[in-house]
C-alpha distance (Angstrom), angle and dihedral (degrees) to the residues before:
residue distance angle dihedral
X1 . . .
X2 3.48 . .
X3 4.19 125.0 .
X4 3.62 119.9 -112.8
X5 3.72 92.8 -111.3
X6 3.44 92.9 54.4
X7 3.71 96.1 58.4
X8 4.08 93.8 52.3
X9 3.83 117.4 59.4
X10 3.97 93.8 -178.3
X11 3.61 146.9 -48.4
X12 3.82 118.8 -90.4
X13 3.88 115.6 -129.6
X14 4.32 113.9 -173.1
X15 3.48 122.6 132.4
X16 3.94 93.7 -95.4
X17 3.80 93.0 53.8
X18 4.11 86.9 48.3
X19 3.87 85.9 59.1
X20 3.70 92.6 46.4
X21 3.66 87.9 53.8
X22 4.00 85.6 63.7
X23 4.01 82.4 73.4
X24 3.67 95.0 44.0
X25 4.15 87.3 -100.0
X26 3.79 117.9 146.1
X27 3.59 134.1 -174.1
X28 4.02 120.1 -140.4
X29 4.09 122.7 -172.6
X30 4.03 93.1 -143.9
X31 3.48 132.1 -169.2
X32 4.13 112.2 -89.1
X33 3.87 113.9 -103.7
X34 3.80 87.2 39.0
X35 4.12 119.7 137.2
X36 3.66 128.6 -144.2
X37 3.88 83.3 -115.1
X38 3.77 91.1 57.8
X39 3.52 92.7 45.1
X40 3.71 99.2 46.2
X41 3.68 89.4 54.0
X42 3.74 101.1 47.0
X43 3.77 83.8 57.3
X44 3.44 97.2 50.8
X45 3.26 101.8 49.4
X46 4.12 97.9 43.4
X47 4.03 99.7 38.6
X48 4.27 90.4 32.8
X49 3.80 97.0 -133.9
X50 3.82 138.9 116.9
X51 3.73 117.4 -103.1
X52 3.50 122.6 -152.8
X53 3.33 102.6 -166.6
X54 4.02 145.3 -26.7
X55 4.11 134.7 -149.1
X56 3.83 125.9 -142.3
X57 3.36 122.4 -140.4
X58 3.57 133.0 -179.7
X59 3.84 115.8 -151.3
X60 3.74 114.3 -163.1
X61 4.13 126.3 -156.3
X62 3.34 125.2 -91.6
X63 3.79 136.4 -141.5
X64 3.74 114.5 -114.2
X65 3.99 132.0 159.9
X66 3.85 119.3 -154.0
X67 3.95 96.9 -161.7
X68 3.71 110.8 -53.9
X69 3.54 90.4 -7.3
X70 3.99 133.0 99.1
X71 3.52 134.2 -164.7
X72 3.48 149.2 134.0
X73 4.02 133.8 -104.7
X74 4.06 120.1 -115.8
X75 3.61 109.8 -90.8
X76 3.77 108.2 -130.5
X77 4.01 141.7 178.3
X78 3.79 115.9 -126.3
X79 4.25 123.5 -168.8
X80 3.83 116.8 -152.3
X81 3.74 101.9 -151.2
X82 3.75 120.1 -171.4
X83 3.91 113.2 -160.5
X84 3.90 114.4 -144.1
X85 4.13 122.8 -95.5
X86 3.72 105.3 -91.2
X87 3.60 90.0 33.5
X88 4.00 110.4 120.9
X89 3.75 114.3 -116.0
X90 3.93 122.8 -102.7
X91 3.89 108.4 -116.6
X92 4.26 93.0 -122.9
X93 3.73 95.8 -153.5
X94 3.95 94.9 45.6
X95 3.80 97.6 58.8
């Protein structure tokens, strides 16, 4: 069984995720090969609130040249996870 801090690689902070946080939606980079199981117990048990549900999604790289230099972005795996209604809200800068 895997720890909770194992399953969650950090919390994603851009200006869309801030207004998802308005509806209690946060955005997790977790570790690849993770469930939605896994990750809706690993926030559970380290934030103490109900989830209601979460959304995988894989993120693939990207090309991108920085002058006469190619490479790719870091692939990564992001969770969506929506707390439930009278849940309180995470504080997204604390965490």
């Amino acid at each position: 069984m895997k720890s909770p801090y194992d399953v969650l690689v950090k919390q994603i902070i851009t200006e869309k995720t801030t207004n998802l946080a308005e509806n209690l939606k946060y955005t997790f980079e977790v570790k690849p090969g993770c469930n939605k199981v896994e990750v809706k117990q690993a926030v559970e048990e380290i934030f103490n609130r109900k989830v209601e549900s979460v959304n995988m999604i894989n993120v693939r790289k990207k090309p991108k040249k920085m002058g006469r230099y190619e490479g790719f972005t870091n692939a990564c795996h992001k969770a969506i996870v929506t707390l439930k209604k009278g849940e309180k809200a995470l504080d997204v800068f604390e965490i």
